[in-house]
FIMI-292705 format. One record per residue: x, y, z of N, C-alpha, C in turn. Coordinates in steps of 0.1 Angstrom, whole numbers, plus 5000, padded with zeros to 4 digits. Example, Ala and Ser with C-alpha at 12.3 -4.5 7.8 and 13.67 -1.06 7.14 Angstrom:
2
(site (5132,4943,5078),(5123,4955,5078),(5132,4967,5078)) (site (5128,4978,5071),(5137,4989,5071),(5129,5000,5079)) 
This chain:
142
(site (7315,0902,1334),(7307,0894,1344),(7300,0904,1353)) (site (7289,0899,1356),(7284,0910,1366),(7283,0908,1382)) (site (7286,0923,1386),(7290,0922,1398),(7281,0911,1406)) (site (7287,0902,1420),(7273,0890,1425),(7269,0905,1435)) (site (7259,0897,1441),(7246,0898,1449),(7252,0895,1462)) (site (7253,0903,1473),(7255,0896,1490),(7243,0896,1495)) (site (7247,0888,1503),(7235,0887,1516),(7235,0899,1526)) (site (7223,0906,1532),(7227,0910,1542),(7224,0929,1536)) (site (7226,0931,1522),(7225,0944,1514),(7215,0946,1510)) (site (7209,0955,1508),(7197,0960,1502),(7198,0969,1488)) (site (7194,0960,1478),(7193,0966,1462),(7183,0972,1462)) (site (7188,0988,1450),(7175,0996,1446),(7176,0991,1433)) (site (7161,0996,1424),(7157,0994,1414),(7164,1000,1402)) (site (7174,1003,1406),(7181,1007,1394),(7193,1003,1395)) (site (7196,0990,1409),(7211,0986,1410),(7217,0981,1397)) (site (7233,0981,1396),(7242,0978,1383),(7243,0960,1386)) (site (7236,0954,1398),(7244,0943,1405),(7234,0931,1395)) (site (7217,0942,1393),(7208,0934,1391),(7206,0935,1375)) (site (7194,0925,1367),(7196,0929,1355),(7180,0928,1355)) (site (7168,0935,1347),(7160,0940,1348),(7152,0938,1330)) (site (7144,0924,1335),(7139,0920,1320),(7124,0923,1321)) (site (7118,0929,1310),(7102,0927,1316),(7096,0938,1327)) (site (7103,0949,1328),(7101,0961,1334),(7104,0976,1327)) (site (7096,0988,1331),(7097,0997,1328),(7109,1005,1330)) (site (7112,1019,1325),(7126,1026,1330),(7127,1031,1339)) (site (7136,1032,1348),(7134,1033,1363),(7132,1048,1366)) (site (7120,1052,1373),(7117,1066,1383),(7126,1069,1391)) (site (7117,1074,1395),(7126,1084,1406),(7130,1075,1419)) (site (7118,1065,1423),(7116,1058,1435),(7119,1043,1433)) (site (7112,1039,1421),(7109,1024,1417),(7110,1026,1399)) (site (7104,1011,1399),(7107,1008,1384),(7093,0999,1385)) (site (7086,1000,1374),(7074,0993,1374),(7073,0985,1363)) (site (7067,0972,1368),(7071,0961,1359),(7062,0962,1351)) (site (7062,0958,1336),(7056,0963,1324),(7048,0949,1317)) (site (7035,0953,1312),(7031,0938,1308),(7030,0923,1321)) (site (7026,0913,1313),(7020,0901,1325),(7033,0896,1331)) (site (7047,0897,1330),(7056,0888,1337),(7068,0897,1334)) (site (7075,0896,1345),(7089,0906,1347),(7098,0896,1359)) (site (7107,0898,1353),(7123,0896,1359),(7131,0896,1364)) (site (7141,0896,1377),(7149,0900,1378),(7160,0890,1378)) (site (7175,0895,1373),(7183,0882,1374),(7196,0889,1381)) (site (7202,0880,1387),(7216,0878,1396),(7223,0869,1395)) (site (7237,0870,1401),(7246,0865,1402),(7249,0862,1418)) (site (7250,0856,1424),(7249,0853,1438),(7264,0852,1442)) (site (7268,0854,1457),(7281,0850,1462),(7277,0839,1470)) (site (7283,0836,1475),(7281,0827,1485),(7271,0829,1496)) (site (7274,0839,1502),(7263,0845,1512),(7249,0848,1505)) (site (7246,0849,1495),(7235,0854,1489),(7231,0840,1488)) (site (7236,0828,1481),(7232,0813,1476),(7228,0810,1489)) (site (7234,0806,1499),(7225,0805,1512),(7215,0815,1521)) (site (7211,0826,1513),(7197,0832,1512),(7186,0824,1521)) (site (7181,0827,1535),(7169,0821,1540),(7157,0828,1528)) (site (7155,0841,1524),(7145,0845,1514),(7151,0858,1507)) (site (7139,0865,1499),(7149,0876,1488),(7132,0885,1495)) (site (7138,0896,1502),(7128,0909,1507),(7129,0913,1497)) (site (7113,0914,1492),(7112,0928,1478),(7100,0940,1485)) (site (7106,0949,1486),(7095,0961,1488),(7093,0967,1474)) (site (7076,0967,1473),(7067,0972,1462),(7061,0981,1462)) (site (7056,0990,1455),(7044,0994,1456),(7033,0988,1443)) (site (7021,0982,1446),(7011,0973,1444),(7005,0988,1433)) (site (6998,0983,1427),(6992,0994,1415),(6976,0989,1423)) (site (6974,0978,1424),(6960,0970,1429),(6960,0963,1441)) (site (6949,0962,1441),(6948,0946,1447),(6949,0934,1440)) (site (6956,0922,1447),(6958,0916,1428),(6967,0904,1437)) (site (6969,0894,1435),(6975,0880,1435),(6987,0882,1423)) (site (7000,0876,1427),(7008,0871,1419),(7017,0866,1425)) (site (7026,0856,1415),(7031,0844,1415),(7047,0848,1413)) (site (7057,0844,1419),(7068,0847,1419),(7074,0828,1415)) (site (7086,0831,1403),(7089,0817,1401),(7105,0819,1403)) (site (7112,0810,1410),(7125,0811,1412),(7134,0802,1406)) (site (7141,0808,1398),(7152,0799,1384),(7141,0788,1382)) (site (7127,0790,1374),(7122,0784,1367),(7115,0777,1371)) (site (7117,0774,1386),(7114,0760,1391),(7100,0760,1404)) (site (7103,0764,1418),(7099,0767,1426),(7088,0779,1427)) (site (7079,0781,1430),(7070,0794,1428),(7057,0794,1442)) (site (7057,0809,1446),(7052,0811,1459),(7039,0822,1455)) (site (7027,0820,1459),(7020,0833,1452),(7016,0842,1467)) (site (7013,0854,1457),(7012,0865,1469),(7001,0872,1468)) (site (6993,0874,1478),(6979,0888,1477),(6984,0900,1484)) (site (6987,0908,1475),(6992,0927,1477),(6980,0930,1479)) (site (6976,0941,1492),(6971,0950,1489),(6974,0960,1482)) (site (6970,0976,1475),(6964,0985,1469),(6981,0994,1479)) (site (6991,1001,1468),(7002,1005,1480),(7013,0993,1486)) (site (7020,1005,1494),(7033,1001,1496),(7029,0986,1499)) (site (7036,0973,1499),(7036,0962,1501),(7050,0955,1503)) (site (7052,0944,1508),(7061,0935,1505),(7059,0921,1501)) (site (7073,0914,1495),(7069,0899,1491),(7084,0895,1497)) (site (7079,0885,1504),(7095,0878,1508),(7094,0866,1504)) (site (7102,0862,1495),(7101,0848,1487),(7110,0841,1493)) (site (7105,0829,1498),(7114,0815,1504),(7125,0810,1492)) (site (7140,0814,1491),(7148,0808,1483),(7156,0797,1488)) (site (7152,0795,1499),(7161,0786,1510),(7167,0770,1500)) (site (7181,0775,1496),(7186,0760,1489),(7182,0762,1474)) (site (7171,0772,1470),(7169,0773,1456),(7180,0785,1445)) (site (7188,0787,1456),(7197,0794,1443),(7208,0787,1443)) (site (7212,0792,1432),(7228,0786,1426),(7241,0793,1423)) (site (7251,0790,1430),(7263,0799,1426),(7269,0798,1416)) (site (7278,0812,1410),(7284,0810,1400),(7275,0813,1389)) (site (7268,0812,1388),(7255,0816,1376),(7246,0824,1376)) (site (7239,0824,1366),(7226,0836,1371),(7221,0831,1374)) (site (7210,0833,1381),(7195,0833,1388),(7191,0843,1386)) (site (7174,0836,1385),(7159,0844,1381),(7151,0845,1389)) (site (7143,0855,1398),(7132,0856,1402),(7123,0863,1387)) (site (7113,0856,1385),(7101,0860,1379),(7085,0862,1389)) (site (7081,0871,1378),(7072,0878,1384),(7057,0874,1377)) (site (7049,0864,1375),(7039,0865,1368),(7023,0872,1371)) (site (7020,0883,1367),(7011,0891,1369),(7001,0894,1363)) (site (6993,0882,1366),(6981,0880,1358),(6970,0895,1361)) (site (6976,0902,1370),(6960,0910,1370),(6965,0924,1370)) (site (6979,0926,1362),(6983,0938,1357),(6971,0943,1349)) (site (6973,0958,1348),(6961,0970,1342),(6964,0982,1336)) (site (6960,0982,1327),(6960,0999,1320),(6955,1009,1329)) (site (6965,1020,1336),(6959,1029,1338),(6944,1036,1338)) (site (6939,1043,1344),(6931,1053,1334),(6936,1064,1334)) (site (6945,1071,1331),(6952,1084,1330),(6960,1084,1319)) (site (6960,1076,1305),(6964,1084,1297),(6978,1074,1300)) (site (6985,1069,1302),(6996,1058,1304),(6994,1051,1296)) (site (7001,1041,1287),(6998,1036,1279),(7003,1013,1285)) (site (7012,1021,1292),(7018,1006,1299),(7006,0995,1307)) (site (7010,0985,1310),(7001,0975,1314),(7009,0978,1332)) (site (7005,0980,1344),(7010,0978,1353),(7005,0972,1364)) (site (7011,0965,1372),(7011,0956,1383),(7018,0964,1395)) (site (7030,0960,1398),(7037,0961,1409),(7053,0974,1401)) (site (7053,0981,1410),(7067,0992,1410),(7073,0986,1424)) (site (7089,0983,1419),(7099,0976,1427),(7109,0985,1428)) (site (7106,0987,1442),(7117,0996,1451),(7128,0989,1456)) (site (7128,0977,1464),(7144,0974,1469),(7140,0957,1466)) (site (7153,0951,1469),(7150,0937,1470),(7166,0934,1480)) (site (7161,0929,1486),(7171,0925,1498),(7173,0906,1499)) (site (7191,0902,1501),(7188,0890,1501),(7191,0880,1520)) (site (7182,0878,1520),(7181,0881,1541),(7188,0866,1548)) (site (7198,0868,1554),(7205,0857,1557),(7197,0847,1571)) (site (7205,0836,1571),(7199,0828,1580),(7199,0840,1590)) (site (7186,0841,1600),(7189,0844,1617),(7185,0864,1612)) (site (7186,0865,1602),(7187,0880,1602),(7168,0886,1609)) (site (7168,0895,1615),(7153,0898,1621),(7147,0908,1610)) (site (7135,0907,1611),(7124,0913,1607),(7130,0929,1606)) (site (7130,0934,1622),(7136,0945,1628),(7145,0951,1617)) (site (7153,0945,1613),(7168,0947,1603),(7167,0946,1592)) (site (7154,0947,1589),(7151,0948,1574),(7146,0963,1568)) (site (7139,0972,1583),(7137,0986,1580),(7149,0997,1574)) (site (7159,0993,1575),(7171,1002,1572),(7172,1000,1558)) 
């Protein structure tokens, strides 16, 4: 079984807690998601299922719109600028315990490089935090 997900912690991109479909091998910093749609799946505790949102810090390859879908159902889209970015997705009531859960990533305006890279890239995902009712903005820099 894999380890759940708390509320309140902050996952890096190469956590053991998370499982990682539809992305690249993880760098040094981040992990960059590979091709038009990427992944990530969990197992929640309790404190995570009652999740006000899921903090993901990125860094954006572009400027570019995309669509985040949660366990299949619910979906919120986002305009990144070019660099560091964030996306805080509203899970409020949409996750489920005891099971996996999916955030997906659909990234319609992922891009080849010009340097000789051969991957399609969008967004490199550095942390994803799951932020409880009442938690501040403030307490998300750590």
């Amino acid at each position: 079984e894999k380890n759940k997900v708390i509320a309140g912690k902050t996952y890096k991109f190469n956590a053991t807690e998370l499982a990682f479909f539809g992305w690249s091998f993880p760098e040094s910093q981040f992990r960059w998601s590979e091709n038009f749609y990427s992944e990530v799946e969990f197992v929640p505790d309790d404190s995570a299922v009652s999740a006000e949102s899921i903090y993901v810090e990125v860094y954006s390859y572009s400027v570019q719109k995309i669509r985040v879908v949660v366990n299949g159902g619910y979906s919120e889209e986002f305009s990144l600028r070019r660099g560091d970015d964030v996306i805080n997705i509203t899970v409020r009531s949409l996750l489920k315990g005891e099971t996996v859960n999916t955030v997906g990533f659909e990234l319609a305006d992922a891009v080849q490089p010009n340097n000789g890279d051969t991957r399609i890239l969008s967004i490199a995902l550095k942390t994803l935090r799951f932020v409880k009712f009442g938690e501040k903005e403030i307490d998300l820099v750590n």
